[in-house]
C-alpha positions, 0 to 999 in steps of 0.5 A: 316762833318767827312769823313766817313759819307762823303763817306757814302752819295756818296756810297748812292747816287751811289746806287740809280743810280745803282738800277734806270738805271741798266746799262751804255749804249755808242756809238762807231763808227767803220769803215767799209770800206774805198774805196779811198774818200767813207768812210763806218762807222757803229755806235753800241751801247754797254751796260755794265749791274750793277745787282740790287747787286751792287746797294743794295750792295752799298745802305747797304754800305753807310748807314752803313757807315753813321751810323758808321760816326754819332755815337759819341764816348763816351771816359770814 
């Protein structure tokens, strides 16, 4: 399989997940207070949002690349 076309199906692929989950969500654990043996932790969760762009940007990209990877050059 020729690498641009390679490429083109992870782009593709990358924009679907883009578009289906809108963002990457992740827990961090913080301590709060540490008193001698009694240990005070708080859990937050953080989202970093992917706007609908970067997914459509990605999804143009990688058919683009696969159209590009497919055609056959005609040498005359």
């Amino acid at each position: 399989m020729k690498p641009l076309v390679l490429v083109g199906i992870v782009l593709l692929v990358i924009g679907v997940v883009a578009l289906g989950y809108q963002g990457i969500t992740y827990v961090t654990r913080d301590k709060v207070a540490d008193l001698g043996p009694v240990q005070v932790t708080a859990v937050r969760q953080h989202t970093i949002a992917l706007p609908p762009i970067v997914g459509a940007a990605a999804l143009v990209g990688g058919l683009a690349l696969i159209l590009l990877g497919s055609r056959r050059r005609l040498d005359v």
